[in-house]
C-alpha positions as CSV (number, residue, x, y, z in Angstrom):
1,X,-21.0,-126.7,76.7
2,X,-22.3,-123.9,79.0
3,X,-25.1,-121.5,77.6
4,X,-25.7,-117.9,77.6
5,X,-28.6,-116.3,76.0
6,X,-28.3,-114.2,73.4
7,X,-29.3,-111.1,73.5
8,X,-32.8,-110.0,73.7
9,X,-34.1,-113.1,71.5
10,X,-34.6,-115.3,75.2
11,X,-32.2,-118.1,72.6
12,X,-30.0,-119.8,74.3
13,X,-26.4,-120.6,72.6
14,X,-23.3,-122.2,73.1
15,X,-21.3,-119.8,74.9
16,X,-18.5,-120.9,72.0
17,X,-19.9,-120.6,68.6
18,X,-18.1,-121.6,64.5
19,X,-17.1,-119.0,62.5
20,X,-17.1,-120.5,59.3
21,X,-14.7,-117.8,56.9
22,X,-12.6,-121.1,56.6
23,X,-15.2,-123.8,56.4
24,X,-14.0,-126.8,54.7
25,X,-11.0,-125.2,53.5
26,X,-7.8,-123.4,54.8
27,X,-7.3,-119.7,53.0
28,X,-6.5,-120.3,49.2
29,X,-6.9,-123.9,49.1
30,X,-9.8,-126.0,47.4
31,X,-13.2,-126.2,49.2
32,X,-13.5,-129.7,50.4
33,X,-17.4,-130.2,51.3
34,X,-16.5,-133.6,53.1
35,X,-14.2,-132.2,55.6
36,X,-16.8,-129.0,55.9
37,X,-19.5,-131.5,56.8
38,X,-17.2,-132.9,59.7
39,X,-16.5,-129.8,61.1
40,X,-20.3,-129.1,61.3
41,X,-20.5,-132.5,62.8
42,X,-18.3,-132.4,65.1
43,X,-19.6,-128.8,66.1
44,X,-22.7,-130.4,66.9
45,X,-21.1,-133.2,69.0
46,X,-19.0,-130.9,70.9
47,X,-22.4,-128.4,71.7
48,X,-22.2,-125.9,69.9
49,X,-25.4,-124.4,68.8
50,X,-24.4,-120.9,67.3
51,X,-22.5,-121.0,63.8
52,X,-21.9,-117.3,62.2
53,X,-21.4,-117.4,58.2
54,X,-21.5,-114.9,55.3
55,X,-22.4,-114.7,51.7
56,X,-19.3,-114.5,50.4
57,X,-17.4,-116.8,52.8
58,X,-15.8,-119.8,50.5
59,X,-17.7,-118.4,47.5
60,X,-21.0,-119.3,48.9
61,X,-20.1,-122.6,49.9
62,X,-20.2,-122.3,53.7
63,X,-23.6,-120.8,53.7
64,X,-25.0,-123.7,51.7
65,X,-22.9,-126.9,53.4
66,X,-24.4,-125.2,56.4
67,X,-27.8,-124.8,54.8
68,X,-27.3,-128.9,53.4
69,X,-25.6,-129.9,56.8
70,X,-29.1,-128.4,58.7
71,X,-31.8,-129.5,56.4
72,X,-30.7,-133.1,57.5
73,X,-30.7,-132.0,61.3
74,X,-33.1,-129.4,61.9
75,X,-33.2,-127.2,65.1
76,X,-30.0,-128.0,66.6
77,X,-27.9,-124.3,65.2
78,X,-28.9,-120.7,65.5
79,X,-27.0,-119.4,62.5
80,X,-26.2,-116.0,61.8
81,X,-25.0,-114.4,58.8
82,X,-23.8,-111.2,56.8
83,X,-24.8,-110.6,53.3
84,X,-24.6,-107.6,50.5
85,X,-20.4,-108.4,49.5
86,X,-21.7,-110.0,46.6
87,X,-23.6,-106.7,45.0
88,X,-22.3,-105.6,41.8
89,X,-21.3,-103.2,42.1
90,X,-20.6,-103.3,45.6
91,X,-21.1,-99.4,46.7
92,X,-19.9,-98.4,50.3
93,X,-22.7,-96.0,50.6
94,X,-25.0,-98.9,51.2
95,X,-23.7,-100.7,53.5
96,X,-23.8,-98.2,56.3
97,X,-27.5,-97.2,55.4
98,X,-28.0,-101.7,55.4
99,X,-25.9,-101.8,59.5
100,X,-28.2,-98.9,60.4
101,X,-31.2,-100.8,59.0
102,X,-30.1,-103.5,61.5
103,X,-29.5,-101.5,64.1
104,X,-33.0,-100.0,64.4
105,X,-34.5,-103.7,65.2
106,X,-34.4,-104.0,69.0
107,X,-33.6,-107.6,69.1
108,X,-30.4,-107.3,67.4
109,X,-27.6,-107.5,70.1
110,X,-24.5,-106.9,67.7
111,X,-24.1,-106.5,63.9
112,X,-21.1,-107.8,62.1
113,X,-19.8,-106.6,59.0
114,X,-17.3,-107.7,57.5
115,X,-14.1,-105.1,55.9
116,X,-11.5,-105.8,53.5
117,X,-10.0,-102.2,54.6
118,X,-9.1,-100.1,57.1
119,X,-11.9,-97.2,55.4
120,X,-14.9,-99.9,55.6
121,X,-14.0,-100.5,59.5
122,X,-14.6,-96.6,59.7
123,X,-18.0,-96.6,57.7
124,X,-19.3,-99.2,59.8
125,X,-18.8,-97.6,63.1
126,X,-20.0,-94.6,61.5
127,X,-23.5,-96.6,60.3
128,X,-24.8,-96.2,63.8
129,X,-24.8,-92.5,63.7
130,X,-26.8,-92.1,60.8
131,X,-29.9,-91.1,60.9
132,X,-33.0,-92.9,62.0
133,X,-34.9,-94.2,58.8
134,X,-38.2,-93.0,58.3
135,X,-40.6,-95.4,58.7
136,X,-41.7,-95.5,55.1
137,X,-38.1,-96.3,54.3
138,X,-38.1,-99.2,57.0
139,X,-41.6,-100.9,55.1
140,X,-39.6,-100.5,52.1
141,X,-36.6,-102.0,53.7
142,X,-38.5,-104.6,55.0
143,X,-40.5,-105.6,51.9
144,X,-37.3,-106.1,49.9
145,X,-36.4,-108.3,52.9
146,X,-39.1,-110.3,53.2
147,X,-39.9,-111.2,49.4
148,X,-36.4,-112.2,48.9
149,X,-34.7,-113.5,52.1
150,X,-37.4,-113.9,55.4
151,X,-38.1,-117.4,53.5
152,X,-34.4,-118.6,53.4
153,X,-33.4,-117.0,57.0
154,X,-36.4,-116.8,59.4
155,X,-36.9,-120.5,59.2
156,X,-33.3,-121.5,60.9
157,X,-33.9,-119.1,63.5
């Protein structure tokens, strides 16, 4: 497996990554962890180092069958993920203000959000000509992010 590095983080990845939307499962059918955990295996086998994933992505199951499936073989995946779909209530407005948060970290190459309509594609795109944040809103930003995810991300990466 040939690979590129990605982005500015000097990481080399598998120029061919897993999405995992469909992770142990095909749509509308029964998660089935064992056939999830092959797929990660097989992954593996076949060289691929880069997985991306989401928080809502088979109710939660594919982030943790990949959180299970690394624990037991650490260092080998550089995992990415999405998160916020699972906010209740879900508000647009945020999301654009949470991709321009993103955006303002020089390391980040590309952000992906996900969009169950046509309208969120638009507020995405639109995220990127928001304003900067200020910088007391980024410490704020960032102290919501690192009491409550840093701990569960930053040590995959």
């Amino acid at each position: 497996m040939q690979q590129r590095i990605f982005g500015k983080t000097g990481r080399a990845v598998s120029e061919i990554g897993l999405g995992t939307w469909q992770l142990g499962t095909r749509w509308g059918d029964p998660f089935n962890h064992e056939e999830a955990m092959k797929i990660l295996q097989t992954a593996e086998e076949s060289g691929i180092t880069f997985i991306d994933t989401a928080d809502v992505y088979n109710g939660g199951k594919s982030e943790e069958t990949i959180g299970e499936y690394i624990a037991a073989h650490p260092g080998r995946f550089y995992v990415t993920t999405k998160c916020g779909r699972r906010l209740n209530p879900h508000t647009a407005d945020l999301a654009p203000w949470a991709i321009r948060w993103i955006l303002m970290h020089p390391e980040v190459s590309v952000v992906i959000p996900g969009a169950s309509k046509a309208a969120q594609v638009s507020a995405n795109v639109k995220a990127a000509e928001l304003p900067a944040l200020t910088q007391a809103q980024m410490d704020a930003v960032s102290a919501v992010y690192d009491r409550y995810l840093r701990a569960i991300i930053h040590p995959h990466w």
